[in-house]
N, C-alpha and C positions, 0 to 999 in steps of 0.2 A: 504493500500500500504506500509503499515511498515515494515514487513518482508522480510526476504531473499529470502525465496519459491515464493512470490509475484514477487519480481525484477526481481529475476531469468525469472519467467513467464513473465513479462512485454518486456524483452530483445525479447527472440521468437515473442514475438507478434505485436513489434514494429518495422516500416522500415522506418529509415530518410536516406535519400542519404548526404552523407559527402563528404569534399574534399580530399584527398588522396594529392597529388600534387600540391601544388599552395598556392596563397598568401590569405589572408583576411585583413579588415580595418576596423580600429577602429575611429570614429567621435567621437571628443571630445570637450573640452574646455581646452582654456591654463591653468587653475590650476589644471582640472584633470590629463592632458598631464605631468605635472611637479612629480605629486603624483606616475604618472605611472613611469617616467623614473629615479625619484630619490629612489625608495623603491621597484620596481619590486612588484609592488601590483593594482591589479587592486580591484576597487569598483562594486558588486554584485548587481544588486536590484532586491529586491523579487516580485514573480512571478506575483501577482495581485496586484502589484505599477505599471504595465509599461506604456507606456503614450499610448497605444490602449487599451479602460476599455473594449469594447467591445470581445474582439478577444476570451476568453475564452468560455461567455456564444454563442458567435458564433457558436465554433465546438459542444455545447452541444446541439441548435436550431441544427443542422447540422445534428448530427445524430439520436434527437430525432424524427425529421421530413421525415428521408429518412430510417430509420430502424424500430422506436419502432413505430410509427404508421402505419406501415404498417401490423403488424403483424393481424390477422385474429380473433384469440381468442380473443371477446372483452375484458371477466373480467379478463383473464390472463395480454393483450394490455393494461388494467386501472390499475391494478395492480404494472406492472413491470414499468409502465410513472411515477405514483405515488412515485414510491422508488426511480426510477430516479433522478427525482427534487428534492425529500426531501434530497438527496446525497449534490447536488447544492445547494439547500438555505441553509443547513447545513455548507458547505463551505463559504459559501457566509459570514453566522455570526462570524466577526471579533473577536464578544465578547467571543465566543463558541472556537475560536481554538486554539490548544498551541500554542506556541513560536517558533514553526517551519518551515519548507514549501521546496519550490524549490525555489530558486535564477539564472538569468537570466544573461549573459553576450553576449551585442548585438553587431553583426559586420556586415560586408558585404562584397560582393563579387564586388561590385563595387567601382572603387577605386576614384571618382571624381562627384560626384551627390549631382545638386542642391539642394534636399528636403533633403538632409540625413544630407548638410552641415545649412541649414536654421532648421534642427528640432533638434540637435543635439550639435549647435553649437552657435545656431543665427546668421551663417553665418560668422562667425569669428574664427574659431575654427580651429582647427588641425587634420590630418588624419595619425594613424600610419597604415604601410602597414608592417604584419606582415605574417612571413611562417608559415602557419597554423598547418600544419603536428607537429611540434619540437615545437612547441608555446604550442598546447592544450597536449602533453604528459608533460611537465614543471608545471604543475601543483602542488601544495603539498597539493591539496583538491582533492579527487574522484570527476569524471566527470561522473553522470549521462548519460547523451545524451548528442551528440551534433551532427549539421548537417541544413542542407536547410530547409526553411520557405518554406514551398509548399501555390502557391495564387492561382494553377488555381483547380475550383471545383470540376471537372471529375477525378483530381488524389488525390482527398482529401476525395473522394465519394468509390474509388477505394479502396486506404490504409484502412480505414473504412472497408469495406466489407473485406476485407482479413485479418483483426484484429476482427471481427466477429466470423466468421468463425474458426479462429484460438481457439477463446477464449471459443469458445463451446467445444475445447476439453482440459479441462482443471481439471475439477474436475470429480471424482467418482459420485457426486452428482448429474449431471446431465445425468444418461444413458448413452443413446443411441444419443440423439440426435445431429445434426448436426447443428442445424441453429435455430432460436426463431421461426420460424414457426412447431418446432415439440416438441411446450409445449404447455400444454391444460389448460382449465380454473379451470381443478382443481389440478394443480399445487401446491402442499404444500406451505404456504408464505416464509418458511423456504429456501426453492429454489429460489423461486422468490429476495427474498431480496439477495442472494448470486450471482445471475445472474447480479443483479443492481450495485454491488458495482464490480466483475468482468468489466463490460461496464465502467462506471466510471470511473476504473481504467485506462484503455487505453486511453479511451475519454480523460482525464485530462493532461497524456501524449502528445498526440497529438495536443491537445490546446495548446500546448506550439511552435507546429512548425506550425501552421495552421493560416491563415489570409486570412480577403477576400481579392477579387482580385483587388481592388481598389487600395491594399498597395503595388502590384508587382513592383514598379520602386525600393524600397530599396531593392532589391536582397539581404534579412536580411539571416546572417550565425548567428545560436544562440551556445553557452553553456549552459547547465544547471547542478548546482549542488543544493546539499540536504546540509542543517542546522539543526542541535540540537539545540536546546538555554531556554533549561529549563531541570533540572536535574532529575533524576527518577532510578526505579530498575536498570535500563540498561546503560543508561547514567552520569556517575560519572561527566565529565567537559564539560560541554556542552561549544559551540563556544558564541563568545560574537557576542551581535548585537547591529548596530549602526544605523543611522537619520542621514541622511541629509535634510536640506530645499529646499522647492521649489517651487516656488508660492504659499507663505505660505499653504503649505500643508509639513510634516514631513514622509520623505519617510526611509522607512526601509532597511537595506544594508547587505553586509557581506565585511570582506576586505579578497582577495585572494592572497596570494603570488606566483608567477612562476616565470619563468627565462624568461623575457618578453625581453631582452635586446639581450639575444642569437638568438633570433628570428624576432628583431627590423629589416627589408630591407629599411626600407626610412620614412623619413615625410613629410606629403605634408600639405603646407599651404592654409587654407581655402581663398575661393575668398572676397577680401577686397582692399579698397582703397589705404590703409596704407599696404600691400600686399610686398612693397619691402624694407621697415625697418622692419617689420614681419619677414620677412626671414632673413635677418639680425641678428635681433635677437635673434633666434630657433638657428642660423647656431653658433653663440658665444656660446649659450649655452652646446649646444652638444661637443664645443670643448671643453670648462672647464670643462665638465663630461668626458672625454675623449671617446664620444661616434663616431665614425669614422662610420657615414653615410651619403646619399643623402638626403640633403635638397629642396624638390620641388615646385614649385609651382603651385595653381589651374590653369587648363586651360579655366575653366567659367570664359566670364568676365562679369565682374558689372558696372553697370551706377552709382551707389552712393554713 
């Protein structure tokens, strides 16, 4: 997926629904919130740090189990399952991969929810409501994708088959064919492995916007961008990376700068006891930053 011609293809074959119009929210912690509002830099974390370890190899059960096993040609079907997963435990070896990857910046579409404030915040935390639109072009890092978490399985079964489809007409290498039901068991391996790292491709993509449907209450809006961080023919200054802690585990990040401030509509204070010297003092702060917005409050209340 390192190349241009790749991306390029990736873009065609890939359809996440975005917001056009409208706000997204950011759940935080008060000294992220401070990092965010004093430096216009938000914090990245990479793509298999995020606190769902499941969701990746998800969409790869997902589409091994509703495409590659269905195919008909056994030794072609053992074959191309084989390349498959060797792709995935390949990724999977932490020890095996550069210093690169995709990095993750999570939001939502909803502006006031319990589980987003409790997993996010420990329920204490802060929510900026930001215009999406003028937010995610403020970038000074290229934005891969970005757009809706799809949770329900029929439109994740759906993109899948029409990212299929698509990707069969992608190379000279593959004829004629239309779909993996029109390769045969003696399929060159030279094809077959070209086929697997094509699947792969998009599958990896799509792991990034795909979750079961267990997780549809945080109405997740993602970012995703790409990091360098190890130098080579191509790359002269690769981007610095950095750890943060976190139940004692050391999670790996990027720092982003955008014009987060131009796009700032309100902050809403997470639901807490202490909830009205909170606002209080988010509301002092903002004035001594000279930041001229609404300071809100959660509408969930708490017993504790």
């Amino acid at each position: 997926m390192s190349g241009g011609k790749n991306l390029k293809l990736l873009d065609d074959v890939i359809h996440i629904e975005q917001i056009e119009n409208g706000h997204i929210y950011h759940y935080t912690t008060l000294n992220a919130l401070q990092g965010i509002l004093d430096n216009n830099e938000f914090w990245v974390t990479k793509s298999d740090f995020l606190n769902d370890k499941s969701e990746f190899q998800y969409t790869y059960d997902l589409f091994r189990n509703n495409f590659l096993c269905n195919i008909t040609e056994l030794s072609f079907r053992k074959k191309l399952i084989n390349e498959f997963d060797a792709l995935i435990n390949e990724d999977n070896d932490i020890s095996r991969k550069p210093l690169n990857g995709y990095y993750i910046a999570s939001f939502s579409t909803d502006s006031d929810n319990l589980a987003l404030w409790s997993e996010f915040s420990n329920a204490m935390g802060y929510n900026l409501e930001i215009d999406a639109e003028p937010f995610i072009r403020s970038f000074d890092k290229t934005i891969m994708w970005h757009g809706k978490v799809v949770y329900d399985k029929k439109k994740q079964l759906l993109l899948l088959k029409e990212a299929l489809e698509k990707a069969m007409t992608w190379r000279t290498e593959y004829g004629d064919a239309k779909s993996l039901s029109d390769f045969f068991d003696n399929t060159p391996d030279s094809v077959t492995k070209c086929i697997a790292l094509d699947l792969y491709a998009f599958c990896t993509v799509y792991a990034m916007f795909f979750k079961q449907p267990e997780f549809n209450l945080e109405s997740e809006y993602r970012v995703v961008l790409s990091s360098i961080h190890e130098e080579s023919n191509y790359v002269k200054n690769p981007e610095s990376l950095f750890f943060r802690p976190a139940k004692e585990i050391l999670i790996p990040y990027i720092k982003v700068h955008c014009k987060a401030m131009d796009s700032l509509k309100a902050i809403i204070v997470g639901p807490k006891n202490n909830i009205d010297i909170a606002t209080a003092g988010i509301s002092m702060y903002c004035r001594s930053k000279g930041i001229a917005i609404p300071i809100r409050k959660s509408r969930i209340p708490l017993r504790y």
